[in-house]
C-alpha distance (Angstrom), angle and dihedral (degrees) to the residues before:
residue distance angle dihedral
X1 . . .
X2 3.91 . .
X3 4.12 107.6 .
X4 4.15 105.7 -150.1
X5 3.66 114.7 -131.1
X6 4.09 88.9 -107.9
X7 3.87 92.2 56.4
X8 3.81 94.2 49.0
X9 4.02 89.1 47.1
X10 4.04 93.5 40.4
X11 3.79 89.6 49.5
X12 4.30 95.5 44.4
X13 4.38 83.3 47.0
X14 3.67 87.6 51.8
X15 3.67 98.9 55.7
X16 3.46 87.0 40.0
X17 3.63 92.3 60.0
X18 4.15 90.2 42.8
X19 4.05 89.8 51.9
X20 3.88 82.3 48.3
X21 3.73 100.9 50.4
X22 3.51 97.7 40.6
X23 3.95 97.5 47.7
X24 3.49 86.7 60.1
X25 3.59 97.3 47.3
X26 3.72 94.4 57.1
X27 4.13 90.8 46.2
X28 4.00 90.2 48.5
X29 4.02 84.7 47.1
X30 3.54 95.3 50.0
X31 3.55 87.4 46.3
X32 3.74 98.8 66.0
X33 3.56 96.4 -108.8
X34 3.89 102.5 107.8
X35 4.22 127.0 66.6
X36 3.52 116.7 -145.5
X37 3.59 131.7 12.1
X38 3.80 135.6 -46.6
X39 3.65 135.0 -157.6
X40 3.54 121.9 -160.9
X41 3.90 129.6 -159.6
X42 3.55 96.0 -157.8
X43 4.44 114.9 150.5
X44 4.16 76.6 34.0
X45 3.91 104.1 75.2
X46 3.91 89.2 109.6
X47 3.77 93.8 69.1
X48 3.96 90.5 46.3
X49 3.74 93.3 50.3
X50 3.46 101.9 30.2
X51 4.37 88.6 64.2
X52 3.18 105.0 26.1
X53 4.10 104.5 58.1
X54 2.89 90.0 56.6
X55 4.09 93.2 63.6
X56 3.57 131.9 97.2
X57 3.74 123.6 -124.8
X58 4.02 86.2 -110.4
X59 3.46 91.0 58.5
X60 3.67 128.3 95.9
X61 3.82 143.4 -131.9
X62 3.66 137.2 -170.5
X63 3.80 117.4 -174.7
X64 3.76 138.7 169.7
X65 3.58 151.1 -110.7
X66 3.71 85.2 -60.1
X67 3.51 98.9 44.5
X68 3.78 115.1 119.1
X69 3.54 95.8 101.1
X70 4.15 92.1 60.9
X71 3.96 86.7 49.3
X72 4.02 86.3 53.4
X73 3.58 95.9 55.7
X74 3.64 101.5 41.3
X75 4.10 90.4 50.8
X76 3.45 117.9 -84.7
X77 3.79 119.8 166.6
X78 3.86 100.0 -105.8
X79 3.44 89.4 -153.1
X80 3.95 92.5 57.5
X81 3.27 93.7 42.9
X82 3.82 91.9 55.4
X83 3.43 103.4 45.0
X84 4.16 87.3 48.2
X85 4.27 82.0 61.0
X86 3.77 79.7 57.2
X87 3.24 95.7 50.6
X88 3.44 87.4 -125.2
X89 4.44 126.6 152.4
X90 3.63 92.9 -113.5
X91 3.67 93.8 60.1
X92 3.71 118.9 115.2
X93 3.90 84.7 -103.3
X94 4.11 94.1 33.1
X95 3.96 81.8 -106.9
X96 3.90 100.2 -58.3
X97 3.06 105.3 116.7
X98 3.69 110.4 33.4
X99 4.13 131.3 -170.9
X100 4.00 93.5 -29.2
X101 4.05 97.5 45.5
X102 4.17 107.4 45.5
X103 3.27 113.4 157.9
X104 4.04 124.1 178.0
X105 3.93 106.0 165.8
X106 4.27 90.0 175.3
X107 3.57 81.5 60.7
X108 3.71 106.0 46.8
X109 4.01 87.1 -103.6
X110 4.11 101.2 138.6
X111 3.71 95.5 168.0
X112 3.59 156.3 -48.1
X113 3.35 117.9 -129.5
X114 3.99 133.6 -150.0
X115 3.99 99.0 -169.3
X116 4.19 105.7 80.2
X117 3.77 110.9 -102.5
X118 3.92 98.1 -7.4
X119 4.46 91.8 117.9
X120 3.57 82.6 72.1
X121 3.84 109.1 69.4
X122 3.53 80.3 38.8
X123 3.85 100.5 48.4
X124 4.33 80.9 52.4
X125 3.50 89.8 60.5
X126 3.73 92.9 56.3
X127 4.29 90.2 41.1
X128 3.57 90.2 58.0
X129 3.95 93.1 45.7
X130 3.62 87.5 59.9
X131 3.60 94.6 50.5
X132 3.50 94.9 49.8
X133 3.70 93.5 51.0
X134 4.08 89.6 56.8
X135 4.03 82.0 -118.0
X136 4.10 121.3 149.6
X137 3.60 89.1 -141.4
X138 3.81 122.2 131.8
X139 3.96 135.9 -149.6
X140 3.77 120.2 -143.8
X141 3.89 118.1 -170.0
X142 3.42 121.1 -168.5
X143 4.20 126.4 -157.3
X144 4.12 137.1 143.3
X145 3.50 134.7 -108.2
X146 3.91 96.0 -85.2
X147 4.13 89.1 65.1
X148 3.77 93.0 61.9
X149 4.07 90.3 80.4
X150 3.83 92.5 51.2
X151 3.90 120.3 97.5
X152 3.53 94.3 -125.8
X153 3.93 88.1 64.2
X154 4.21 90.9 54.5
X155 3.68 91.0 42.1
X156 3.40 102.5 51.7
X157 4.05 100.2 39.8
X158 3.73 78.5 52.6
X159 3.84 102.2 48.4
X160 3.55 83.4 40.5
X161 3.58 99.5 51.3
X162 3.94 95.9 41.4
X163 3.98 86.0 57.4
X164 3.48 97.3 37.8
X165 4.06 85.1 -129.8
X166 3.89 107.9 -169.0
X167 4.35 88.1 -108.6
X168 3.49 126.6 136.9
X169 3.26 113.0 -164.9
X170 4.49 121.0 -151.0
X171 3.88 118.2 -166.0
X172 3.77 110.4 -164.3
X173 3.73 97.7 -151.4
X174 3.68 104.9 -169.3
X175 3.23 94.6 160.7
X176 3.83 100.5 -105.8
X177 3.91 133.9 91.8
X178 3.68 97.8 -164.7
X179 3.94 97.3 -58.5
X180 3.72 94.6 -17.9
X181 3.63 128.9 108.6
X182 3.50 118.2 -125.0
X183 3.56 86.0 -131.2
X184 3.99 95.0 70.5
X185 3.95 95.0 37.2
X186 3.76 102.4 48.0
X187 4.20 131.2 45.7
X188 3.40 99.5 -156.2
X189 4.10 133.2 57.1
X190 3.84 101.0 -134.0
X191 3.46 115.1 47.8
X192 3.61 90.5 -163.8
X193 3.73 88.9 71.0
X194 3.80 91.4 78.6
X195 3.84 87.8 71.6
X196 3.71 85.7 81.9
X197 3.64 91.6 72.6
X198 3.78 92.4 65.6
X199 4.06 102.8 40.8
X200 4.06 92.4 -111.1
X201 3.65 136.3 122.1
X202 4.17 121.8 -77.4
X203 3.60 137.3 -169.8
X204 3.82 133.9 162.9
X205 4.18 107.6 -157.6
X206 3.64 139.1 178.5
X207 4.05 99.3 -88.5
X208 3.54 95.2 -158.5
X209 4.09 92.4 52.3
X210 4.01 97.2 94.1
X211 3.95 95.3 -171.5
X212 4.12 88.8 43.2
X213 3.77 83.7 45.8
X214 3.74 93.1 45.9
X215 3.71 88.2 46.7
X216 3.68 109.0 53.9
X217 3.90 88.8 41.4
X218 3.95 92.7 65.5
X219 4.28 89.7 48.9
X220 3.85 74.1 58.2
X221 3.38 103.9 40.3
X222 3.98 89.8 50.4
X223 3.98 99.7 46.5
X224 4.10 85.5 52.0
X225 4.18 99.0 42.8
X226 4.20 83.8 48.4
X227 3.54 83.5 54.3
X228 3.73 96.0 -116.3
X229 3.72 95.4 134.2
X230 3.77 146.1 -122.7
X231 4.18 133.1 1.9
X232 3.68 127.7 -159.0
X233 4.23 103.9 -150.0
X234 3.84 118.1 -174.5
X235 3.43 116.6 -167.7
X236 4.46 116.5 -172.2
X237 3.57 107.9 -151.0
X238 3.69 139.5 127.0
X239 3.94 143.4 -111.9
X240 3.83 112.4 -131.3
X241 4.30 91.8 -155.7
X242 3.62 129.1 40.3
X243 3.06 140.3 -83.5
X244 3.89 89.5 -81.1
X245 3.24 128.9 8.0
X246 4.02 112.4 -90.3
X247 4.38 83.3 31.6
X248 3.80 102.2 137.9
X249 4.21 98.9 -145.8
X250 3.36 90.6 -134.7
X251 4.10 82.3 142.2
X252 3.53 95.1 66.3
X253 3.83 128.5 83.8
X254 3.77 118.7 -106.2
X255 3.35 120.1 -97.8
X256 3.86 100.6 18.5
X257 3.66 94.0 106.1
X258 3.79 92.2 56.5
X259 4.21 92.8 52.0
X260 4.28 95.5 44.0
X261 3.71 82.8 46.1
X262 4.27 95.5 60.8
X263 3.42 76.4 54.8
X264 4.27 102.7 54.7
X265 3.72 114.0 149.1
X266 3.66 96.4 -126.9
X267 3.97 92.8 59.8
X268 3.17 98.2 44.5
X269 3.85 88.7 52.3
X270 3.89 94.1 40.8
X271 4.62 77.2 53.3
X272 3.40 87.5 55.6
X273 3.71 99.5 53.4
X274 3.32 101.0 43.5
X275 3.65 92.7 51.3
X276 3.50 91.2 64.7
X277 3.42 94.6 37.2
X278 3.79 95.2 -117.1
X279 4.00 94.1 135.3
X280 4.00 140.1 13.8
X281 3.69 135.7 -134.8
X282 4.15 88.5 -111.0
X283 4.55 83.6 55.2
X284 3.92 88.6 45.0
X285 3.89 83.1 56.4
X286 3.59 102.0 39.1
X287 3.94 85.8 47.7
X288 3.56 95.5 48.5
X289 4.19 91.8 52.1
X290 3.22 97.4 44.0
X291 4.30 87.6 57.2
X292 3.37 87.8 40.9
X293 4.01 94.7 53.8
X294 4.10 83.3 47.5
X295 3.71 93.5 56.6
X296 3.66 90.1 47.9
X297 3.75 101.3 50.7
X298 4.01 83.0 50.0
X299 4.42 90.6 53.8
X300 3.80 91.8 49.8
X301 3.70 89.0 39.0
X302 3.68 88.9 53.7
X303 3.58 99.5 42.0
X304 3.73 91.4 53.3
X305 4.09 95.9 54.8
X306 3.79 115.8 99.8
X307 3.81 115.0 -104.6
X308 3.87 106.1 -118.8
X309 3.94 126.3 -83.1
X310 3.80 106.4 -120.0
X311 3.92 84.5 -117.4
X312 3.39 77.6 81.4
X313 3.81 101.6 75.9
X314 4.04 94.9 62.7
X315 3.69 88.3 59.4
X316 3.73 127.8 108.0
X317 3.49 90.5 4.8
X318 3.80 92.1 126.7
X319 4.32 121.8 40.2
């Protein structure tokens, strides 16, 4: 498959503006000025980029507790999106729900989710809606390695699979379950294996390869708009922080940090480019700013919103 010069740029710009957004999300939250916690999918923007540029406005996206990045890409108001970390009211959820809980429906953003593996019987729900409805539309949901034991995984690929719903589904393995290993929760070495159980497309991939990312996700993104059904995508990469934010690591061996990071998706992109002369040092700069001026505007935006009345909390309870 033949990547245009726009894609490749659109996709490096994207992580860009992920790298951006989330660096400054884990200063502000060091800083004090954030409740709760945050989880950050920095060392992963490949895999957010990678499958979501590729999706239409129509289309839909459930992610997880580590989700922002996903809700960047697909078009998110960064300035919602900020002020909900602040638990602000002009967040995208008027500051209910938080870093785990996004939700941006004008967007395609359905949910995250903070309970491993549960956007996926709900991301099913919103597959087979589109089929019923004769639509081309697609649903994309996004979880990490540690979901793939859960029953909610198996059930949905299954569901999915027997329906041929138009789903793809995108496993972030980054090797960690929380503070497990994937190496003492899961038997095999390609979790994409397992979609041999249910008759449906599988494919492991190097998660931190944006254009390989980029590329298997349209194959996907075709068989499920043609109505052909279900993929399994597997994507090995690595988160740079913990767990949490404030988790110490002391779980993981020393020194495998350092060797993921000579392998960081956004140099290895910004390689790329340059090798085919498709951008310059002054663009990577210019590029960089300019994300870095976005993410800004959205902080000051969000520190300026109101934090909710308590009113607030008896709202919406009933549709």
């Amino acid at each position: 498959m033949k990547i245009s010069k726009e894609i490749k740029l659109e996709l490096y710009k994207k992580m860009v503006l992920i790298r951006t957004f989330e660096t400054a999300a884990s200063k502000i939250f060091a800083a004090g000025e954030m409740p709760g916690f945050i989880h950050l999918v920095l060392g992963e923007e490949a895999m957010c980029a990678g499958t979501v540029v590729p999706l239409r406005k129509d289309d839909c996206i459930f992610t997880t507790h580590r989700g922002h990045g996903h809700c960047v890409v697909k078009g998110a108001d960064l300035k919602r999106m900020m002020a909900e970390l602040f638990g602000r009211i002009d967040g995208c959820c008027r500051g209910r729900a938080g870093s785990m809980h996004f939700a941006d429906i004008e967007s395609g953003c359905m949910g995250s989710n903070g309970v491993v593996g549960q956007g996926i019987p709900i991301a099913i729900g919103v597959a087979y809606a589109q089929k019923y409805r004769k639509t081309d539309a697609v649903t994309v949901v996004f979880f990490g390695d540690g979901a793939c034991g859960t029953g909610s995984f198996h059930e949905g690929i299954n569901m999915a699979a027997v329906m041929k719903l138009p789903t793809i589904f995108v496993c972030h393995n980054n090797l960690y379950a929380q503070m497990t290993s994937i190496k003492w929760h899961s038997p095999i070495e390609n979790i994409s294996d397992r979609a041999l159980g249910y008759g449906i497309p599988g494919e492991s991939i190097d998660g931190n390869d944006v254009f390989k990312v980029y590329e298997t996700f349209c194959k996907a993104l075709k068989q499920a708009r043609e109505g052909k059904g279900p993929t399994l995508i597997e994507g090995k990469t690595y988160r740079w922080h913990g767990h949490f934010e404030g988790d110490p690591c002391k779980y993981r061996p020393e020194g495998e940090l350092e060797e993921w990071m000579k392998r960081e998706p956004l140099k290895l992109c910004e390689a790329h480019l340059k090798k085919e002369n498709l951008i310059t040092d002054d663009e990577i700069k210019k590029i960089t700013e300019e994300a870095e001026a976005r993410v800004e505007e959205a902080a000051n935006f969000a520190r300026k919103s109101p934090i909710p009345e308590v009113e607030e909390i008896f709202k919406d309870i009933y549709a």
